[in-house]
C-alpha positions as CSV (number, residue, x, y, z in Angstrom):
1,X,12.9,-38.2,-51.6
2,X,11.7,-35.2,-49.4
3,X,9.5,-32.6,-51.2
4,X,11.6,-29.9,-51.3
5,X,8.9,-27.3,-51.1
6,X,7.0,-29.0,-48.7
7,X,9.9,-28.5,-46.8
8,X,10.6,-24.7,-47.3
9,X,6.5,-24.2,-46.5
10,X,7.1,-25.7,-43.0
11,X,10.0,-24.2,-42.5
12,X,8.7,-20.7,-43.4
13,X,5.5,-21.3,-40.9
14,X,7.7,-21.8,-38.2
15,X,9.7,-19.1,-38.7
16,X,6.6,-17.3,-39.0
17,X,5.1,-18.4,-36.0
18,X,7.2,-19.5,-33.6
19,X,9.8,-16.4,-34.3
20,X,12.9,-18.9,-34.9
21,X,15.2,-18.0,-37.7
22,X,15.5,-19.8,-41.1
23,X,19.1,-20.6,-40.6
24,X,18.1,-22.4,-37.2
25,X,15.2,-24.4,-38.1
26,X,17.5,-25.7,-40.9
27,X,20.5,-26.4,-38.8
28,X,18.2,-27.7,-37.0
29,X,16.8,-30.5,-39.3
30,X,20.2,-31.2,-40.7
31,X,20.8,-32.0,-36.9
32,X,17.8,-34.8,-36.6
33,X,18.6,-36.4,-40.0
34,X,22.4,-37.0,-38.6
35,X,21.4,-38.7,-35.7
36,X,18.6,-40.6,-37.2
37,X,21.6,-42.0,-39.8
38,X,23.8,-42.6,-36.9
39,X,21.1,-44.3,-34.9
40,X,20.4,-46.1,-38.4
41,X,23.6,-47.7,-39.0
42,X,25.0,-47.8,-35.1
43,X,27.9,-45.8,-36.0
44,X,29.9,-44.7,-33.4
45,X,31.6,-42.5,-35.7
46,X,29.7,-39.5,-36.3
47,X,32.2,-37.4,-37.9
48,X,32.1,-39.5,-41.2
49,X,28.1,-38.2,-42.0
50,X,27.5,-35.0,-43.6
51,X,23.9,-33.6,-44.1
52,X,23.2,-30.4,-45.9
53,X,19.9,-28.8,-47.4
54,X,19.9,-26.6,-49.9
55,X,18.3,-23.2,-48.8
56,X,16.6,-22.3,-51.8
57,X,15.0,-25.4,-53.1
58,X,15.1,-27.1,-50.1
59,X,16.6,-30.7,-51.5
60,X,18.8,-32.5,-48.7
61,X,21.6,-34.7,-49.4
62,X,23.5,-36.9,-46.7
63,X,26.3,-38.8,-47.1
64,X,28.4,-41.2,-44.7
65,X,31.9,-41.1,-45.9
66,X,31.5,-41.5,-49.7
67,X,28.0,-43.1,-49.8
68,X,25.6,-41.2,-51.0
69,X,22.3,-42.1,-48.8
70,X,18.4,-42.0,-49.4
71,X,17.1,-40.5,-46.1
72,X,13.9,-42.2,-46.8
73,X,15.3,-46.0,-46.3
74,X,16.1,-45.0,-42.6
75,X,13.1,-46.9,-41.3
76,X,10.5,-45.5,-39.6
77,X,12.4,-45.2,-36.1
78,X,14.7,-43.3,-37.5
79,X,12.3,-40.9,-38.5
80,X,10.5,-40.5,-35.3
81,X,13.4,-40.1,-33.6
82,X,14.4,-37.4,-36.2
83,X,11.4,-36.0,-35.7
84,X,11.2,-35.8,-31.5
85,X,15.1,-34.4,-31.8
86,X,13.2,-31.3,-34.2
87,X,10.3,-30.9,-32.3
88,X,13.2,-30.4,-29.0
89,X,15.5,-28.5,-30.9
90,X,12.7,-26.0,-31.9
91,X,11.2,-25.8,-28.5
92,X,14.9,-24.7,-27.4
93,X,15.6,-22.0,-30.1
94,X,11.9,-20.5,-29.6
95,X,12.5,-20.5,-25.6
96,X,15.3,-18.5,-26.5
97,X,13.9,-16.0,-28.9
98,X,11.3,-14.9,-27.0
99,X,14.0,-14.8,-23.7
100,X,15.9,-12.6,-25.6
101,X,13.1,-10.8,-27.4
102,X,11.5,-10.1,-23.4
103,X,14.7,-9.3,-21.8
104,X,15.4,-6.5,-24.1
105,X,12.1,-5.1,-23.1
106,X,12.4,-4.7,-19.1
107,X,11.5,-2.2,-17.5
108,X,9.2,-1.1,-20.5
109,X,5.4,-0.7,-20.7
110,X,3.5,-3.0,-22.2
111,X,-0.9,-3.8,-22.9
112,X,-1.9,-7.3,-22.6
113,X,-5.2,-9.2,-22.0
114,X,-6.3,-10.8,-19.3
115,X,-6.9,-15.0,-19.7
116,X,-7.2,-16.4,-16.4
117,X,-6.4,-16.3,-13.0
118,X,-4.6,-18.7,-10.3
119,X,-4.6,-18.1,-6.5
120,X,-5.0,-13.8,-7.1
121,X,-2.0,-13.9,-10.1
122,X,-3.2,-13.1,-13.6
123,X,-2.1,-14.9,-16.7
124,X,-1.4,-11.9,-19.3
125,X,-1.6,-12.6,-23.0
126,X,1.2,-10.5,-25.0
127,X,1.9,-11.3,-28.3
128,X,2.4,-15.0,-28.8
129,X,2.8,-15.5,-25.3
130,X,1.8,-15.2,-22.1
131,X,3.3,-13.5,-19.1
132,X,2.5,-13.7,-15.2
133,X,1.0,-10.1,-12.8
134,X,1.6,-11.7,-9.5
135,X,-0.6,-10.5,-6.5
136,X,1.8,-8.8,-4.9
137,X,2.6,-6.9,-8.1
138,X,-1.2,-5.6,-8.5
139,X,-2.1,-2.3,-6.8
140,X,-3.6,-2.6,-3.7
141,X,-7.4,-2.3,-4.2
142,X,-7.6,-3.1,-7.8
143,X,-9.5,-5.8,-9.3
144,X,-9.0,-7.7,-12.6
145,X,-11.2,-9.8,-14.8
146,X,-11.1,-12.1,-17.6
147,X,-11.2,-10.7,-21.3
148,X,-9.6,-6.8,-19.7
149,X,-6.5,-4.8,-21.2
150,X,-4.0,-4.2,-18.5
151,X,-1.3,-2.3,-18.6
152,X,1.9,-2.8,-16.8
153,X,5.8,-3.5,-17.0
154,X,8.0,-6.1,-18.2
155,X,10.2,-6.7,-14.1
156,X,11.7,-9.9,-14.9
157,X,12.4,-12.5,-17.8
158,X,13.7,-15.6,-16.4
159,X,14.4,-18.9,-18.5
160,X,13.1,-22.0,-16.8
161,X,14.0,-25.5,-19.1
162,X,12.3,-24.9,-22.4
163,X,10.3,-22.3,-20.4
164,X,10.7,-18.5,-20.3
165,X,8.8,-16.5,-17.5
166,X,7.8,-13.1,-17.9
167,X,6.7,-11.7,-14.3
168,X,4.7,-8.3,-15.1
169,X,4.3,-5.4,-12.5
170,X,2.2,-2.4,-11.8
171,X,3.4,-1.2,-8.4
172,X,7.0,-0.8,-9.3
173,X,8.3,3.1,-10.2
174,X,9.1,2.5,-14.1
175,X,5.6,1.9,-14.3
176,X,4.5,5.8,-13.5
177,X,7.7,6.8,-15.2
178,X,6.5,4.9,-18.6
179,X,3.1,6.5,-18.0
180,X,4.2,10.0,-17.4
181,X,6.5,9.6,-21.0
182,X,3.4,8.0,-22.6
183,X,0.7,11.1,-21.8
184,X,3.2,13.9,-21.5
185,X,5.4,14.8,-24.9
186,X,7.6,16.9,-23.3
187,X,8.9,13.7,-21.2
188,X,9.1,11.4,-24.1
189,X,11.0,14.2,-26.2
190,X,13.8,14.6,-23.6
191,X,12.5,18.5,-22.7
192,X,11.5,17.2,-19.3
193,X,13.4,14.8,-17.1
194,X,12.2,12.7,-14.4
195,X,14.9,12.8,-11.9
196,X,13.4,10.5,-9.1
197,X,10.6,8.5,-8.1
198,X,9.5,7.7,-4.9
199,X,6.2,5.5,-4.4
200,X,4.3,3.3,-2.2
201,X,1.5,1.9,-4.9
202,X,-2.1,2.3,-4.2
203,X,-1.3,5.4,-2.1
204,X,0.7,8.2,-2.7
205,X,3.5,8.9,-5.2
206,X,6.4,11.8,-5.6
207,X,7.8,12.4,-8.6
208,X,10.6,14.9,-8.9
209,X,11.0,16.6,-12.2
210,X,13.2,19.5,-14.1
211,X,13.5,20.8,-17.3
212,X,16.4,22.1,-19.6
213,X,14.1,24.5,-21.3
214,X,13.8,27.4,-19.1
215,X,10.3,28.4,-21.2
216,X,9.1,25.4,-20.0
217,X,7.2,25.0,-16.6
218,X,8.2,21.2,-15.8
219,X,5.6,21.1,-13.0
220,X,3.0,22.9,-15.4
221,X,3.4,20.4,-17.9
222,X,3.1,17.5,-16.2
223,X,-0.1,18.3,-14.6
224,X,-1.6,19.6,-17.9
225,X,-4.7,22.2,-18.4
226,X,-6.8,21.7,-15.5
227,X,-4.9,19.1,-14.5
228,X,-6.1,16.8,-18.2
229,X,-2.7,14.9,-18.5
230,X,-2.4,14.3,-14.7
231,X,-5.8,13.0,-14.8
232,X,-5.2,10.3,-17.1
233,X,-2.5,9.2,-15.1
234,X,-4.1,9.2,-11.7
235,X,-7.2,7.3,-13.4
236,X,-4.8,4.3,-14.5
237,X,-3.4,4.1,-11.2
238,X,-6.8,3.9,-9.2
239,X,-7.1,7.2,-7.7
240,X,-3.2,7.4,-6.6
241,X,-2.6,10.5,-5.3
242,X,1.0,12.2,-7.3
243,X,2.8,14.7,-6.1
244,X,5.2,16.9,-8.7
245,X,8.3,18.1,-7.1
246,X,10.7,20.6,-8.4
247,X,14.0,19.9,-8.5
248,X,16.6,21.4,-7.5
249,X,20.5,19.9,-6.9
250,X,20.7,21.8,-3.7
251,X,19.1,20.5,-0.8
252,X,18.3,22.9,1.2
253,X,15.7,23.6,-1.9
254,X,15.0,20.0,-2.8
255,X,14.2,19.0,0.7
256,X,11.4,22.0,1.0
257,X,9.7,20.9,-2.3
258,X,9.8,17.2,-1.8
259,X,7.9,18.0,1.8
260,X,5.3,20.1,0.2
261,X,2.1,21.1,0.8
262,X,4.1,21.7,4.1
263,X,5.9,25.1,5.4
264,X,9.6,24.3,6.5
265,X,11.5,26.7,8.3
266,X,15.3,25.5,8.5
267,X,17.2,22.5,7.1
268,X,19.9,21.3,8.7
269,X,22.4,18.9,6.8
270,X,24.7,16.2,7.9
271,X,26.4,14.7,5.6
272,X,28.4,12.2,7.6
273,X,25.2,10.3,8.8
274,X,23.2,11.5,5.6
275,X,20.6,12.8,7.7
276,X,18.4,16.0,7.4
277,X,16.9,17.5,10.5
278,X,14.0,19.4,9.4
279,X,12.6,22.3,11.6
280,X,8.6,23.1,11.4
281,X,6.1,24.8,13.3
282,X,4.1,23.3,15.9
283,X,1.0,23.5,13.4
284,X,2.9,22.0,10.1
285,X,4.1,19.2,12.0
286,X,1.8,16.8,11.5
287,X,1.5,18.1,7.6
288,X,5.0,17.5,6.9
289,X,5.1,14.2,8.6
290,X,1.7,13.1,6.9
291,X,-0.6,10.0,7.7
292,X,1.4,7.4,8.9
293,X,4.7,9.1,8.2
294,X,3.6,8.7,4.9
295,X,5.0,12.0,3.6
296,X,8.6,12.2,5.2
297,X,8.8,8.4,4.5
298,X,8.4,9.6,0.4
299,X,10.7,12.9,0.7
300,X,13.8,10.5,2.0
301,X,13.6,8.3,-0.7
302,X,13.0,11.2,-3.3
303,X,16.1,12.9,-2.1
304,X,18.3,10.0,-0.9
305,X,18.1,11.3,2.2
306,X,17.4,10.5,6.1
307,X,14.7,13.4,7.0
308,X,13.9,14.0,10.2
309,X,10.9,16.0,11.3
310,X,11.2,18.3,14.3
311,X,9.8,21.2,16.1
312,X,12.4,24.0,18.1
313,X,11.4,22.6,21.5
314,X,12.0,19.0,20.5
315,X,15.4,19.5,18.7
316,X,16.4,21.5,22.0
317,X,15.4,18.3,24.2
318,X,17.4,15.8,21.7
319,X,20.0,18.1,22.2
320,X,20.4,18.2,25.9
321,X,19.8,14.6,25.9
322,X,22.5,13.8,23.4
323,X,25.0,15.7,25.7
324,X,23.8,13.5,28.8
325,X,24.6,10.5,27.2
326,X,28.1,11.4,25.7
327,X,29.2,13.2,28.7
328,X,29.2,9.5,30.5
329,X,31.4,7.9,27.9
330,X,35.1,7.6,28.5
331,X,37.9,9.7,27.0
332,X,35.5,12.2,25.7
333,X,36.0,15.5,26.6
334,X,33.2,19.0,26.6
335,X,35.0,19.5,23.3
336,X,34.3,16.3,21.6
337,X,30.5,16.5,22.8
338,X,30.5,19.4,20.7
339,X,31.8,18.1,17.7
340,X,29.5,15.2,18.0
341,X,26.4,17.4,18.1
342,X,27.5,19.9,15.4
343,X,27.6,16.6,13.3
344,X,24.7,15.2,13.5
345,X,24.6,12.5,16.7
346,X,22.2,12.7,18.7
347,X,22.0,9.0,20.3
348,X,24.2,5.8,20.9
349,X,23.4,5.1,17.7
350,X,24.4,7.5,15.8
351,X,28.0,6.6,17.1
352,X,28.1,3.0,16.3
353,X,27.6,3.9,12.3
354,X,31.3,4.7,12.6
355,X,34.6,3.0,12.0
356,X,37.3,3.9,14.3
357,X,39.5,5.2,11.8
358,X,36.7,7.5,11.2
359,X,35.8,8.1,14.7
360,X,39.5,8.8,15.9
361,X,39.9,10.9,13.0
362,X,37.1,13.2,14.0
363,X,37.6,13.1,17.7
364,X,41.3,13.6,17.4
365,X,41.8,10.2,19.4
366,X,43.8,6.9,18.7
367,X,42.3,4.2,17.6
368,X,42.0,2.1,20.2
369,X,40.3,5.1,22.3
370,X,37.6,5.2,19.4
371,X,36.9,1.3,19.3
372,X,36.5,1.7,23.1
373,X,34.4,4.8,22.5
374,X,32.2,3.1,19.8
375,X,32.0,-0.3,22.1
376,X,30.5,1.6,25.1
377,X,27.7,3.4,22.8
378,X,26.6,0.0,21.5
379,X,26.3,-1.2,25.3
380,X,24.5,1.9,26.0
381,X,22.2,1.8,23.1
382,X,21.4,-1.9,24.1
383,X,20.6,-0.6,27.7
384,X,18.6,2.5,26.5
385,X,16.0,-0.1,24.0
386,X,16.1,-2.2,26.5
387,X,15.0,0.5,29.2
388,X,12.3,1.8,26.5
389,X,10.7,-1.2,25.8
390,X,10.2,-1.4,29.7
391,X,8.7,1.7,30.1
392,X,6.0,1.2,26.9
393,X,5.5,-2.7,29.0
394,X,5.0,-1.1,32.1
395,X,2.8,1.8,30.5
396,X,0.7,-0.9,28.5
397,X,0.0,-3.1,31.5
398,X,-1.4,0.0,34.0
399,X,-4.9,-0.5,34.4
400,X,-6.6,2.3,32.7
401,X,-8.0,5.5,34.9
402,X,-11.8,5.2,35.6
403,X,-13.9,7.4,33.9
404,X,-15.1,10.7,35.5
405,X,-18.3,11.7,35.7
406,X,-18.9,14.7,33.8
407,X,-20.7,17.7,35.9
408,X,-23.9,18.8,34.7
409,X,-25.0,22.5,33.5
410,X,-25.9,23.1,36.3
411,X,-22.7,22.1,38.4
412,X,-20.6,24.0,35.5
413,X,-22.5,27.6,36.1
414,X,-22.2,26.8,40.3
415,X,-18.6,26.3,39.8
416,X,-18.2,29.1,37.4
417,X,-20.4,31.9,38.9
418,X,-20.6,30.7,42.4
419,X,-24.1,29.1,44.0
420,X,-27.0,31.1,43.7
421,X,-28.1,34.3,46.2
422,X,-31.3,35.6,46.8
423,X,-32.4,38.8,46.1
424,X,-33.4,40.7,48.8
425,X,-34.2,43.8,47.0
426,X,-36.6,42.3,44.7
427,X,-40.2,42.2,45.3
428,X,-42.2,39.0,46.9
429,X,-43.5,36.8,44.5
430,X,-46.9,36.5,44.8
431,X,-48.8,33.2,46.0
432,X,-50.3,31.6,43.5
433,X,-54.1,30.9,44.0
434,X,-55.7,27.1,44.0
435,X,-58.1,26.0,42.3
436,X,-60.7,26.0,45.2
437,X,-59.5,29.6,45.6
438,X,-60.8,30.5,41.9
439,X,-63.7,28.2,41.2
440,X,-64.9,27.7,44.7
441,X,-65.1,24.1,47.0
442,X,-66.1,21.2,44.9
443,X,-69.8,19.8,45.2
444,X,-70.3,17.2,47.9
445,X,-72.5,14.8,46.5
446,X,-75.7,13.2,48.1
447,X,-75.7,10.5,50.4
448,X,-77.7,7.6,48.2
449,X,-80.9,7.3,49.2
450,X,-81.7,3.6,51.3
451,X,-82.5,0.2,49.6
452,X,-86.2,-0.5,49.3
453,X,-87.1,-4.2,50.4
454,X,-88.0,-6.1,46.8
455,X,-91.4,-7.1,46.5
456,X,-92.4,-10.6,45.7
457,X,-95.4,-11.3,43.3
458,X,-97.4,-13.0,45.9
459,X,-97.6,-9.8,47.7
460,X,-98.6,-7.9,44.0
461,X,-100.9,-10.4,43.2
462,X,-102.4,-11.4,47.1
463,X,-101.7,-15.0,46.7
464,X,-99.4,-14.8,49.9
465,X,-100.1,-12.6,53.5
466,X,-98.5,-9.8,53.9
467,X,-95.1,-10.5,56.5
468,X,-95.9,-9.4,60.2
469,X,-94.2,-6.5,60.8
470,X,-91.0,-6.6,62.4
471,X,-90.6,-4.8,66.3
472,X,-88.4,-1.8,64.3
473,X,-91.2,-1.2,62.5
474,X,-93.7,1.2,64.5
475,X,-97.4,0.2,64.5
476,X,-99.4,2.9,63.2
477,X,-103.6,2.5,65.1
478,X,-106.8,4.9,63.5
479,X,-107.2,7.6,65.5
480,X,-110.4,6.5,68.0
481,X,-111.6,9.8,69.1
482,X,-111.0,8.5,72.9
């Protein structure tokens, strides 16, 4: 017979350690020692065997019809076949605690340790198992290794065969919003409320919060003493740069703070197109824009709105453009050009969002005038893309201007003060004296003196005649006295 104890040790450990309930890891063996009696006997006839194990002491009776069977005569196929059926059954029921145990949990923050890493994903150990950060998923920049605590969210639990994958993330917006609850209490306790989230990871985030406790600064709060609670924040996301936006249901408030540090002068809504037209000054308008339209890219998806940045000169030229192009369409009259610009339309485009029912309903035209309407502008929109991409071909493919020469210094102050003009009033500069003038002529040096003929030694020592002298030579006589 089966050692009862035995039996309620192992099922204890794998309730223990595989997180599989008591009641299934028994149903589970009653299960196996059915089909082992079945395969025993070839019975097609399950219905006639009845396993059961007692909970408590863990003693297991089967019986087919009114026998009363010894599970240890089943043979030693049987057994194994018992056994693989358990070893499946468990597999299946611990695939689906931890699904369900994992599933509960997304979206929520949770510390694991890096084990290993395949093709830039890293293998995350949590708790008895082990869950995937794909590379996409990591913050641009950031580096991992072996044996480090990460932090992230639970994205997605998804049950493949016996399998369950857990994919991890740190670039998604429920991971700030679980790290602003962790540092700041007043997040966690409900007193402040994140409203909205906008980020692009790595780089910048928004984060628009408000508070029901009018005592309590929401902005102030969140960014700490000196900016401590921020700091920890901004250190577990690399150096991200966060902005903390008021908020404020209106949006002609909302859309200011969401475009801060820059200074807007005049919102302008449109609610039909959701769109924003945002007026700035010539020097905020690369400010509210920001690197790359980084900035206005953030404030649209903070608010849920379509924000455009524009200047007073530049809204006037959309303007007169707008009513250029919708003067040209047919059956639309000064009057409905009007009504298209005070809402908002300020291309083909902007027309073809429509439905006819809406466009005859705002234009006061049937709806076969509005499909025709909306048909044209999607022509001319076609025409007009087509016509810019020309231009930026055409633009691309000039040859480049050749460089000019810069002028010198000295062309600059001729162009600018005119060529220089003697002064006649001034005195004559005086000559300036050579060197002859102040130390005299230089010395002439002598003319060198003539070679002397060399003198052999026969002519020292008298061993050889003098020569004969030559006819240039004169011949010098003693005086005679004659």
């Amino acid at each position: 017979m089966i050692n009862g104890a035995e039996l309620l040790r192992g099922v204890d450990y794998v309730n223990r350690e595989k997180n599989v309930s008591r009641e299934v890891i028994f149903s589970a063996i009653e299960k196996a020692i059915r089909l082992a009696i079945h395969k025993h006997y070839d019975d097609e006839d399950e219905t006639n065997i009845d396993v059961a194990i007692d909970r408590n002491s863990g003693e297991v009776t089967a019986r087919r019809g009114e026998e009363t069977l010894d599970i240890e005569s089943l043979g030693r196929i049987a057994a194994q076949a018992a056994k693989q059926m358990i070893i499946q059954l468990l597999k299946e029921e611990e695939s689906t605690a931890v699904f369900n145990e994992y599933y509960a949990q997304k979206g929520d923050l949770i510390t694991g340790m890096v084990r290993r890493f395949d093709g830039g994903a890293a293998t995350v150990s949590i708790g008895k198992t082990e869950a995937l950060l794909p590379r996409g998923e990591q913050i641009p920049g950031e580096t991992h290794h072996v044996d480090e605590r990460v932090k992230a969210v639970i994205l997605d639990v998804r049950k493949q065969g016996h399998r369950v994958r857990i994919i991890l993330s740190r670039t998604h917006a429920d991971f700030v919003r679980r790290l602003f609850e962790q540092e700041i209490p007043e997040i966690s306790d409900r007193t402040i409320e994140i409203k909205a989230i906008a980020r692009e990871a790595g780089y910048r985030t928004k984060v628009a919060v408000s508070s029901i406790d009018m005592k309590v600064d929401c902005v102030g709060a969140c960014v700490g003493v000196r900016g401590s609670r921020i700091k920890n924040i901004v250190d577990e996301l690399g150096g991200e740069r966060i902005d903390i936006v008021r908020w404020n249901d209106s949006l002609q408030v909302l859309i200011p703070n969401a475009l801060q540090p820059a200074t807007i002068e005049e919102v302008f809504l449109y609610p039909r197109l959701g769109r924003a037209i945002v007026l700035v000054k010539e020097d905020q308008l690369s400010l509210a824009i920001g690197r790359r339209g980084q900035n206005v890219r953030l404030a649209s998806k903070l608010v849920g709105w379509d924000i455009e940045i524009m200047t007073h000169d530049e809204l006037n030229e959309s303007i007169d453009r707008a009513v250029g192009w919708f003067s040209v369409i047919p059956n639309v009259s000064e009057e409905l050009v009007e009504a298209f610009i005070e809402e908002g339309f300020l291309s083909y485009d902007d027309l073809t969002f429509l439905e006819p029912a809406q466009l005859a309903e705002l234009a006061g035209v049937t709806e076969e005038q509005a499909e025709e309407i909306i048909l044209f502008a999607e022509e001319a929109a076609e025409r007009v893309e087509e016509e810019t991409k020309a231009a930026k071909a055409e633009e691309a493919a000039r040859p480049a201007p050749a460089p000019v020469a810069r002028p010198t210094a000295a062309e600059r102050a001729e162009a600018l003060l005119g060529p220089a003009v003697a002064d006649e009033t001034a005195a004559p500069a005086e000559p300036k004296l050579t060197a002859e003038q102040l130390f005299g002529p230089e010395p002439t040096e002598p003319p060198p003196a003539p070679e002397e003929a060399p003198v052999s030694a026969a002519q020292v020592f008298g061993e050889e005649p003098a020569p004969a002298p030559s006819a240039d030579t004169p011949t010098v006589t003693p005086a005679t006295g004659e």
